[in-house]
N, C-alpha and C positions, 0 to 999 in steps of 0.2 A: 443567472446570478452566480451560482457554484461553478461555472465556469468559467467565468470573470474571477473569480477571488481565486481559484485555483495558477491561472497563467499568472495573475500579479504576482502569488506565489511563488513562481519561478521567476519573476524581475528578482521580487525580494532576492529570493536564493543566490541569483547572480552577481548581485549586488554584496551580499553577505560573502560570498566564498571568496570577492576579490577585494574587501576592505579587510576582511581577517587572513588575509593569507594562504586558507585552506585552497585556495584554486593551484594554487605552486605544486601541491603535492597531486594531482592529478594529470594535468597536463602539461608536454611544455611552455616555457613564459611566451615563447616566441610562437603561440599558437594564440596567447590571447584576446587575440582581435576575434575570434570565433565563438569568446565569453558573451563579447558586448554584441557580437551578429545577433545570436540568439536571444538577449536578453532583448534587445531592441526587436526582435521579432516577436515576442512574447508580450511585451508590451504594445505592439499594433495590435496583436489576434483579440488581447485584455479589453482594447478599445471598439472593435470589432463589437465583443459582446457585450459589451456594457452599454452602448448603443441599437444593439437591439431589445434589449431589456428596457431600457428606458423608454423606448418607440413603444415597446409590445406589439411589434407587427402579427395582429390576429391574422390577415390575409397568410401569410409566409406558414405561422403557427397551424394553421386548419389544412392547409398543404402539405407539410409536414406530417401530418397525421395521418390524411389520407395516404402518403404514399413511405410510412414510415418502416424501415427492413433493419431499424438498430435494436437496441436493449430496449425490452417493453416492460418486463415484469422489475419489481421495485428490486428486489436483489441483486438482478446483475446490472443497476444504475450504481447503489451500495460496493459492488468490488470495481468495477469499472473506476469511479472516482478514486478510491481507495488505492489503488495503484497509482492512479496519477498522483495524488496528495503524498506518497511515499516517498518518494525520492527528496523532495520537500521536506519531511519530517527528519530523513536521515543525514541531509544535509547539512540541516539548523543543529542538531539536537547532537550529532557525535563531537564529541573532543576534538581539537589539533592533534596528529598523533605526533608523538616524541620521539625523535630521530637519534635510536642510540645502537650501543652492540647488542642490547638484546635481541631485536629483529633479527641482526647477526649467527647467532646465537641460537634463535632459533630455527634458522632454517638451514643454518650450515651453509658454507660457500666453496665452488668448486672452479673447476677453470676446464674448459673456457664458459661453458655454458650450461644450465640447469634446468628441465621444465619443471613447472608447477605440478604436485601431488593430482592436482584437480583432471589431471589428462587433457587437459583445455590446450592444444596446440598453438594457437593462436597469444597465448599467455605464459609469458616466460621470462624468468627473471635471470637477471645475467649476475656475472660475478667477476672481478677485476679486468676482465677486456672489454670493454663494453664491443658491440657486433653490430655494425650496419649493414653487412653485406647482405642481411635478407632481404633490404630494399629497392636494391639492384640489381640490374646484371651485372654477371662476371664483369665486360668490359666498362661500365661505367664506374663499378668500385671502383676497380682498379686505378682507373681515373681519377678516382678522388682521392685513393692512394698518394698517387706518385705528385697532384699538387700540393697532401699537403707534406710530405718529404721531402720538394723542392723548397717549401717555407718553414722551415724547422732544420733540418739538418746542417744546414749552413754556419747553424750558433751554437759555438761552442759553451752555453752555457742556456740549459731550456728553463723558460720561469714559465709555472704552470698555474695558470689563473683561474677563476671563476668559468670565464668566458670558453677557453681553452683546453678545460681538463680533460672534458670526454675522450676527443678529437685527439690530443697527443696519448693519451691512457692509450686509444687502440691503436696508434703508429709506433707505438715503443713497444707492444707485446706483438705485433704484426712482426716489425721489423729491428731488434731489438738489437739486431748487430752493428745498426747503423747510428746507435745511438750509446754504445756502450764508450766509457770512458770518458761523457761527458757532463761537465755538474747539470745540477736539475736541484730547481727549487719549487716546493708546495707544499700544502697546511690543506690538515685530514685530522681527520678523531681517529686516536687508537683502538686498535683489537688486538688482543694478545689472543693469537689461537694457539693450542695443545691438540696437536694430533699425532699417534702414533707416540707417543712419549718426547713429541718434539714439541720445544717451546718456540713459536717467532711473532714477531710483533710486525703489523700492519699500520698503514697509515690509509685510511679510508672517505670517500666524499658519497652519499646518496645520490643517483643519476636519474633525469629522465629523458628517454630518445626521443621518443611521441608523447607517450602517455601513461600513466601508472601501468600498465599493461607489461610494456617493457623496462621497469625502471628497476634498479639493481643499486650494488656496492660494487667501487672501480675506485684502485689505489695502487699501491705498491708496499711487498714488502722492505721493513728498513733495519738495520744494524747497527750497533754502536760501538765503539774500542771498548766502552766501558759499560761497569751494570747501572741500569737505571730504574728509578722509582714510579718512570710512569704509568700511570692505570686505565683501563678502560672506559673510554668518552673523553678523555684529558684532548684538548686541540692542542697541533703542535704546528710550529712552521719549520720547517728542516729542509735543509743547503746539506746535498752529498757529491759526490762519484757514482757514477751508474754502475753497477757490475753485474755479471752475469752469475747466477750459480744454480746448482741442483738441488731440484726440495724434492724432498722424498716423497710427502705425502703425497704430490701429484705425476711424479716420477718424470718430472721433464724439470728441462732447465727454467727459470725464471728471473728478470732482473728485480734488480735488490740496490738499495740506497742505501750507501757505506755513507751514513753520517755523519757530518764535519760540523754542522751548525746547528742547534736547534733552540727555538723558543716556546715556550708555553704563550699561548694566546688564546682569547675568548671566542667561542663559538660566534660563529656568523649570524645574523638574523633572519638569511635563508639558509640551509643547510642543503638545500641542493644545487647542483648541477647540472646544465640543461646541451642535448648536443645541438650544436648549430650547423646550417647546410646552405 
């Protein structure tokens, strides 16, 4: 029976992380179908045992006994469940977390790439380019490279969508000369970062490639003829000119949206960004 209520556990769970939202900030959306594999696998195994329970197949149970090489003493039944019913518990019971500059903030963002404190290789959070090329070879990046350079470069005017951010985020800082001096429109939460006694303002979207594993901050810094009042977490939609220049803090050139338009607008009701392949 504790293991019947444990696997519905995990329907529940599944169910729970994709009516509240909470599944977005774990995996990609476009991995979804992998939510409902599982839940519906969980829910056969639930049925599985709830049917043996019900039977009480003595024959099977006396079998079992005789030929049993699992967890015997009552303690390791006790952590053995207990792990399982965890992931359950942390599930249900943590917050939505809140997608702002503090994250930002505190982990500092660098270019192009950053591992995790934890030494965990495997685990590595990016920062304004987003990186595919760990998941290819050289030649089939590249490939994805140059199609998607063939679908973008051609428009003299790039609008950066939902759908689309990742994907041009890493063709514009790949290839940046191929896109300089063209407008470019998209809507990010600000970051005002101070480094080195320098002030610059970012425009920022939370990404994920696969999985929170790989999920990062990818934007662009932006500019304005004049001073402005806005503050961090403010959304904005801003229409510029591409231009190239040198920021110190990371001591390489980087492109920068000379701002021509911009609007205050309300956060999205997902705040991320998902890369598609």
């Amino acid at each position: 029976m504790i293991r019947f209520l444990i696997l519905i556990g995990y329907v529940w769970l599944m169910m729970f992380l994709q009516i509240s939202g909470k599944l977005n900030q774990y995996i990609n959306v476009h991995y979804r179908y992998l939510a409902f594999l599982s839940m519906g696998l969980a829910f056969l195994l639930a049925l599985v045992q709830l049917f043996k329970w019900v039977k009480n197949e003595k024959h099977t149970a006396h079998h079992e006994d005789d030929h049993h090489h699992g967890m015997q003493k009552g303690y390791q039944k006790v952590i053995g469940y207990a792990l399982l019913v965890m992931p359950i518990v942390v599930g249900l019971a943590f917050p939505k977390v809140s997608l702002d500059t503090t994250i930002v903030e505190a982990k500092g963002f660098q270019f192009p790439l950053s591992k995790e404190s934890t030494g965990d290789p495997y685990f590595q959070t990016q920062y304004l380019r987003p990186d595919t090329s760990i998941y290819f070879n050289t030649s089939d990046y590249q490939k994805q490279m140059n199609r998607l350079l063939d679908k973008y470069t051609k428009n003299q005017k790039i609008v950066i969508t939902d759908t689309n951010y990742l994907e041009l985020m890493e063709i514009i800082y790949n290839y940046p000369s191929e896109f300089i001096g063209k407008k470019i429109q998209f809507k990010g939460f600000v970051y005002h970062s101070t480094t080195e006694n320098q002030k610059d303002m970012f425009l920022f979207r939370f990404g994920v490639i696969h999985c929170i594993a790989d999920s990062g901050v990818f934007g662009l810094r932006i500019d304005f003829d004049q001073p402005t009042s806005y503050k961090n977490n403010d959304w904005l939609l801003v229409e510029g000119e591409l231009v190239s220049e040198y920021y110190a803090p990371f001591k390489r050139e980087l492109p920068v949206v000379k701002v021509s338009q911009v609007k205050k607008i309300q956060a999205p009701k997902n705040e991320y960004v998902y890369r598609t392949f």
